[in-house]
C-alpha positions in Angstrom: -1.0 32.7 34.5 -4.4 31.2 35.4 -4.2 29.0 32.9 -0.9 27.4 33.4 -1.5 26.8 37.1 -4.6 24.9 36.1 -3.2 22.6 34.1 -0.4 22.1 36.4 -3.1 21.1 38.7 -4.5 18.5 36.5 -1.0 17.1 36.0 0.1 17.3 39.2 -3.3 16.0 41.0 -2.0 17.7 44.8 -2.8 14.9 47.5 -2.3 11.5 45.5 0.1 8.5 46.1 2.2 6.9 43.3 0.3 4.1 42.6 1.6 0.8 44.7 3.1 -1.8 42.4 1.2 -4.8 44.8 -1.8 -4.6 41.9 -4.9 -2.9 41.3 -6.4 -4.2 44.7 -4.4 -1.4 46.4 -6.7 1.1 45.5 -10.7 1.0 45.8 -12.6 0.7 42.3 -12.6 4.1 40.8 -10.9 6.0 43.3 -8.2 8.4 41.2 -4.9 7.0 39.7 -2.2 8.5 41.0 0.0 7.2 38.6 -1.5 9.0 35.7 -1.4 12.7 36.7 0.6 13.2 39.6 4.1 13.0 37.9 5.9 14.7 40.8 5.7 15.3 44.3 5.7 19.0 44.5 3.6 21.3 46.9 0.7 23.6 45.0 2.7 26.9 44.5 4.7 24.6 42.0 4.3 26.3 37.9 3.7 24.1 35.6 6.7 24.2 33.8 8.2 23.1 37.2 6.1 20.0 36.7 6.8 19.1 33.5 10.5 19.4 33.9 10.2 16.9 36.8 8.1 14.9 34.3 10.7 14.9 32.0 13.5 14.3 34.6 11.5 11.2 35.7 11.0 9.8 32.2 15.0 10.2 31.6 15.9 8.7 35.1 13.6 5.3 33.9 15.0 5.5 30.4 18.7 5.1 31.7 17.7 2.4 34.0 16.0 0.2 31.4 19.2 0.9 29.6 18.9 4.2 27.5 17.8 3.0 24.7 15.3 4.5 22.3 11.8 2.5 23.5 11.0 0.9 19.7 13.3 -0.3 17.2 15.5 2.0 14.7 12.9 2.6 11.8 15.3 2.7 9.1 16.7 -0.4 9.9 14.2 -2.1 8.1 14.9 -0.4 5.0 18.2 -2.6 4.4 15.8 -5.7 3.7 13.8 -4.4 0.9 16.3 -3.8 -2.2 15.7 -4.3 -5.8 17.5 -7.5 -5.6 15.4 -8.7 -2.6 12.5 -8.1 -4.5 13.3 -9.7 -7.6 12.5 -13.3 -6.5 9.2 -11.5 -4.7 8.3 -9.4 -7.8 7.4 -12.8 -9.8 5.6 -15.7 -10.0 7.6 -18.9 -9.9 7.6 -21.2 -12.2 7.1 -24.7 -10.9 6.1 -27.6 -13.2 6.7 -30.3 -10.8 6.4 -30.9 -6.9 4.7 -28.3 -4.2 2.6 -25.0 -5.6 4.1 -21.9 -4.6 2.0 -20.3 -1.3 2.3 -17.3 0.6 3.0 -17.7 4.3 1.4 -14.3 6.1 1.9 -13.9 9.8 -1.1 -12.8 12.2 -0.7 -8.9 11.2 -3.2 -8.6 14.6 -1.2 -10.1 16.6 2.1 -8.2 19.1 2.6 -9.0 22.6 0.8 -6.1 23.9 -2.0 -6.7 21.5 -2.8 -10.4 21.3 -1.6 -13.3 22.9 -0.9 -15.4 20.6 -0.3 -15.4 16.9 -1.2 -17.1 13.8 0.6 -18.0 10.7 -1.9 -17.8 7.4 -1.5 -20.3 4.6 -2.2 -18.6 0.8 -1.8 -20.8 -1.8 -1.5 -20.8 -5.9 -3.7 -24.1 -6.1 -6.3 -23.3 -4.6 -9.6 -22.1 -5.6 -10.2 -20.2 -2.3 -6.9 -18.1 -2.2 -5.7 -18.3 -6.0 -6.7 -14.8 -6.7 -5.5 -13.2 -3.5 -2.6 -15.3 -4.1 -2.3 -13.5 -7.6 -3.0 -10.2 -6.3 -0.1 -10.0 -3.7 2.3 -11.0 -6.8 1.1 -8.1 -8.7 1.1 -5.4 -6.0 4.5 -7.2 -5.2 5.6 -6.7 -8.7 4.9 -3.0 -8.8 6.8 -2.7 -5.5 9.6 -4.4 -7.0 9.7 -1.1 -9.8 9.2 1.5 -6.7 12.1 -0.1 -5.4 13.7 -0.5 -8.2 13.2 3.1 -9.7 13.8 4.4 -6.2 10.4 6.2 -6.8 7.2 6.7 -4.2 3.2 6.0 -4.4 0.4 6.1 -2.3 -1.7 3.4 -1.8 -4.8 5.6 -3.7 -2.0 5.2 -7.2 -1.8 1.0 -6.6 -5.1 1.1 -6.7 -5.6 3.3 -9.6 -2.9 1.2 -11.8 -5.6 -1.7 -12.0 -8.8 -0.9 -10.5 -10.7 -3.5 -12.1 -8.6 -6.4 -10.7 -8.3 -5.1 -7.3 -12.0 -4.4 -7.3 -11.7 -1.8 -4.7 -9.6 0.4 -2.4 -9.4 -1.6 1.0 -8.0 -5.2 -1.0 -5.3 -3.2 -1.9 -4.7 -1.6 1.9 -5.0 -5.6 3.3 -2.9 -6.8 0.9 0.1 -3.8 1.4 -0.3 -4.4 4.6 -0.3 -8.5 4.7 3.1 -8.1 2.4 4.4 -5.3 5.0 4.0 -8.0 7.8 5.3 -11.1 5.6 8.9 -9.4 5.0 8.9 -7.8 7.9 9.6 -4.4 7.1 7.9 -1.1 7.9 5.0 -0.3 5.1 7.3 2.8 3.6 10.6 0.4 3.3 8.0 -0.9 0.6 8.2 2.9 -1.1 4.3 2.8 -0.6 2.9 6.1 1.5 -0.5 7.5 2.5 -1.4 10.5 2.2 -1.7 12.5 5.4 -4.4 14.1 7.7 -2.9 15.3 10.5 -2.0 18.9 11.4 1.0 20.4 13.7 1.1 23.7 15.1 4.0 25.1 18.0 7.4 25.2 18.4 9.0 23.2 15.6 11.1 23.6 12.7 12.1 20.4 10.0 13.2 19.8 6.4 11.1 17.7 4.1 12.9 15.4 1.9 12.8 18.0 -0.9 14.4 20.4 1.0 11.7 22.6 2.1 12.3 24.4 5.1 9.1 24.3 7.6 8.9 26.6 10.8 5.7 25.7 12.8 3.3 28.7 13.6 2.0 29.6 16.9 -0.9 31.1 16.0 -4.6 30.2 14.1 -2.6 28.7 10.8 -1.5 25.4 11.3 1.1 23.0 8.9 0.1 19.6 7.4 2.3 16.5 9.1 5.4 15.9 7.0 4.8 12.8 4.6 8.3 10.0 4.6 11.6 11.3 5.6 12.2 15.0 7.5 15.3 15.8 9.1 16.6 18.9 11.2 14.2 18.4 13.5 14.3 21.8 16.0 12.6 22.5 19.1 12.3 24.3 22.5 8.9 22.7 23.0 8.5 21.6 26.8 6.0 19.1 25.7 3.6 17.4 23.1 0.3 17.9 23.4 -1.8 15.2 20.6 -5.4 16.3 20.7 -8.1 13.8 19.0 -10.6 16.2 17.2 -10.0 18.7 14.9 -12.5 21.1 16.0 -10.9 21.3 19.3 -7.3 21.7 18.1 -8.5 24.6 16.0 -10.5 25.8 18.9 -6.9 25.7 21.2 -5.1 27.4 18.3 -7.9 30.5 18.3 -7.7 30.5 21.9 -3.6 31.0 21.3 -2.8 28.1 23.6 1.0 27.3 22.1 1.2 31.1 22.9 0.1 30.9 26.4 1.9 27.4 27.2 5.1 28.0 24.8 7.3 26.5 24.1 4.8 23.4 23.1 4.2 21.3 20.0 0.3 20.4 19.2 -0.8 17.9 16.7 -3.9 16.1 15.7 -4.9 13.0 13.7 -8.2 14.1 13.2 -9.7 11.3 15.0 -7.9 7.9 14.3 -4.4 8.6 13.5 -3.0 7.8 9.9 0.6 6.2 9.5 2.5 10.1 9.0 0.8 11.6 12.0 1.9 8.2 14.4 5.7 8.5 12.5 5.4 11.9 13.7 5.1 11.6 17.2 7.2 9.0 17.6 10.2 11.0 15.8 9.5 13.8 18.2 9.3 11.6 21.6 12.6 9.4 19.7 15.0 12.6 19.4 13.4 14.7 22.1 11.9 13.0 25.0 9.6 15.6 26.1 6.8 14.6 27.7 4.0 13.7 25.4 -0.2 13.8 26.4 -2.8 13.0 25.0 -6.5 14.8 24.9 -9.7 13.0 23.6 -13.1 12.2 24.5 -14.1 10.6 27.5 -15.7 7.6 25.5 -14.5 4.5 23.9 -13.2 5.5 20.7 -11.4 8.1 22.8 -9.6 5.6 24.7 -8.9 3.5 21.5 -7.1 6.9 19.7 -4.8 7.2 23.0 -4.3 3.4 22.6 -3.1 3.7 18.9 -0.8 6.3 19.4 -0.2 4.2 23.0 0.2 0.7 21.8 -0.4 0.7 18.0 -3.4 -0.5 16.4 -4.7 -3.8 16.1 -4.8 -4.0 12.5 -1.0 -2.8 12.8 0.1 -4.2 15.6 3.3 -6.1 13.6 5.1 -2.7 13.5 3.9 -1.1 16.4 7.4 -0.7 18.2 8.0 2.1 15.2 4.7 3.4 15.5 4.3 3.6 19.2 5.1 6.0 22.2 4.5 4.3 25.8 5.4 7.2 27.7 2.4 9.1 26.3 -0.1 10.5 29.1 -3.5 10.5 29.2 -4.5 14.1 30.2 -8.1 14.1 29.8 -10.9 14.3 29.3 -11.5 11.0 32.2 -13.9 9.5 33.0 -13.6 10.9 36.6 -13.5 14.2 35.2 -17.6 13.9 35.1 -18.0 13.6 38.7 -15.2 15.7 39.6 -15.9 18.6 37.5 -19.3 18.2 38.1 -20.0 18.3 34.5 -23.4 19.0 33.5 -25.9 16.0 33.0 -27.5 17.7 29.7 -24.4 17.0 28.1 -23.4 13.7 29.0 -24.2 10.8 26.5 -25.4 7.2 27.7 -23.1 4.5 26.0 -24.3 2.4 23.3 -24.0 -1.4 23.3 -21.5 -0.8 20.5 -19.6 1.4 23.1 -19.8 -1.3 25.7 -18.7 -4.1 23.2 -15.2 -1.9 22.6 -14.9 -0.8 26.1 -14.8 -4.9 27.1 -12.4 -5.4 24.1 -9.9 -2.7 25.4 -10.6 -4.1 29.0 -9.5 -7.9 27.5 -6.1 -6.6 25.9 -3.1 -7.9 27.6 -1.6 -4.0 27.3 -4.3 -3.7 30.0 -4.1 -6.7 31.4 -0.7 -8.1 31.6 1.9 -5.0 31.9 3.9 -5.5 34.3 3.5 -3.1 36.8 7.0 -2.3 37.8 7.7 0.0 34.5 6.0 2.9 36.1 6.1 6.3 35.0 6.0 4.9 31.4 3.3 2.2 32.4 -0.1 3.6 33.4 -2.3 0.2 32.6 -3.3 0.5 35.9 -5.0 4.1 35.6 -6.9 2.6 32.1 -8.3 0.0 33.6 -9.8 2.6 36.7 -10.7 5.1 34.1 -12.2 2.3 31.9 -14.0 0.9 35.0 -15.6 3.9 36.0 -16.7 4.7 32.3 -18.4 0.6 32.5 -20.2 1.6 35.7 -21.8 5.0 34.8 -23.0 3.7 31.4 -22.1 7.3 30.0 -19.7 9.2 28.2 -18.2 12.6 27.6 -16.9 14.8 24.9 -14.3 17.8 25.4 -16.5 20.2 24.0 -18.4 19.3 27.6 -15.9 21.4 29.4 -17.3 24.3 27.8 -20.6 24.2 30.4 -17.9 25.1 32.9 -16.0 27.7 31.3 -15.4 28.6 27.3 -11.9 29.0 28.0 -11.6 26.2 30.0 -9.6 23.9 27.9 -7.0 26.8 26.7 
């Protein structure tokens, strides 16, 4: 149909070069990437199913080369370091009446190789006036981790805070401190049995089993099913790709429009704007037992770019256990930056960026995942076609939402 010919087109980007692996000189500033759409050289009577199963051939062909293994680490693996007896010595305060305190030694939870550079090792000590209660507060959350374990029981991070809200003082201490114990054993934040609750919304061709045993089948059409929350198995699908869109409003809009009808088989999720920990787990169990090609859709703004990045990369506040978080193959599908000029978008609805939008465009610019890839891992690397995009975006000084691709057409998108 119409529909599937034009987004085969906007994959497929007709008259573009694979970007040279020489460096970003190769190509003039803002000229297209031809790295980040054009997956396959194939002639325009090409469908796009036809392009996404050369897509997919192409992310195989560099999966077997790098050596076939699943890109992030086994996230159950983890798991074997947090038993009740592990936690035991954790769970309670030491009791040392002679020689050093007792401290805490937290890594830089900010700090990966794609995200920072370099990395920093905290220092929270018992006997000292300026950590002592933080220092008392990671034994407690530690102790009641120790029962989860223990009791082989589960709570969100909403019921630790509720068991003592008047120590904690409030919500985010306890999410620091989960998180700050997550990075100092090392292990994956549900190995701890501690969960959030979850946002996100999935909708296409897939079928799973929750832990409980409740069989889920996906719907195509306007009703939609909550992301899974901790362990799901039998994980079923025909879906040709993933398709993670950053607002709400415009999944529902695709869903009304009956876009996993007219593009089945497909799977299409949403975080509703930043991601939470289920939604990320999600897509990287999909991309982990499936490899179909997986693209992104958000704004063409900063915090746009920073949603692709965390499902991309991981987030910065994460970045410890990004490689069970993260999906590098993921595409960037749109909205761009280029878009504007190419779509001739209308002017009325562009937005000029703030100086708080500047500020996080420079940051993303500044990250080595932009700067320091190594260019040779094409098709799963596209830092080159970021820091184009990104360019452009700096230079025009405006930005772009997808509801702007309703001035061309209100079926445009679907």
């Amino acid at each position: 149909c119409a529909h599937a010919h034009a987004w085969a087109r906007a994959l497929r980007r007709p008259g573009e070069l694979r970007a040279s692996s020489e460096g970003r000189a190769d190509r003039p500033r803002g000229a297209p990437c031809p790295a980040l759409m054009a997956f396959a050289p194939m002639g325009p009577e090409a469908s796009f199913f036809e392009v996404l199963d050369q897509h997919r051939a192409s992310l195989l062909a560099t999966l077997r080369r790098d050596g076939g293994g699943p890109v992030g680490g086994d996230t159950h693996q983890a798991s074997r370091y947090v038993s009740s007896e592990g936690m035991a010595a954790a769970g309670s305060a030491p009791e040392v009446p002679w020689g050093p305190q007792p401290l805490c030694r937290c890594g830089g939870r900010r700090a990966a190789p794609l995200m920072i550079s370099h990395c920093t090792v905290r220092k929270i000590r018992s006997d000292s006036p300026k950590s002592v209660k933080k220092f008392a507060l990671i034994l407690k959350i530690l102790s009641m981790i120790y029962k989860l374990v223990q009791s082989n029981t589960y709570a969100t991070k909403r019921d630790i805070y509720y068991m003592d809200s008047q120590l904690f003082g409030n919500q985010t201490i306890v999410d620091n401190i989960i998180n700050d114990i997550s990075c100092m054993l090392k292990v994956p934040r549900r190995s701890l049995h501690i969960l959030s609750t979850s946002k996100g919304l999935i909708a296409g061709n897939l079928r799973f089993v929750e832990e409980d045993g409740t069989k889920v089948n996906c719907p195509c059409g306007a009703t939609v099913s909550n992301v899974p929350i901790l362990n799901f198995t039998d994980l079923i699908t025909d879906a040709k790709f993933l398709l993670i869109v950053e607002k709400d409003a415009t999944f529902q809009r695709l869903l009304d429009d009956n876009f996993c009808s007219r593009t089945s088989p497909c799977i299409v999720v949403t975080g509703k704007g930043v991601p939470d920990l289920n939604t990320r787990l999600l897509v990287k169990k999909l991309w982990d037992t499936f490899r179909i090609p997986v693209f992104t859709l958000v704004d063409a703004d900063p915090h746009g770019i920073e949603i692709m990045c965390i499902y991309k990369y991981g987030s910065v506040s994460m970045s410890f256990e990004a490689h069970h978080l993260t999906v590098p193959a993921i595409r960037w599908l749109g909205l761009l930056p280029s878009d504007i000029k190419r779509l001739n978008i209308s002017k009325d609805t562009l937005i000029p960026l703030t100086k708080r939008d500047q500020m996080k465009l420079d940051s993303i610019l500044k990250r080595p995942y932009v700067t320091c890839q190594p260019l040779e891992q094409e098709p799963l690397c596209d830092c080159i076609c970021f820091y184009s995009q990104m360019e452009i975006m700096a230079d025009s000084k405006v930005k772009a939402e997808i509801q702007a691709l309703t001035c061309l057409s209100s079926d445009y998108l679907s």
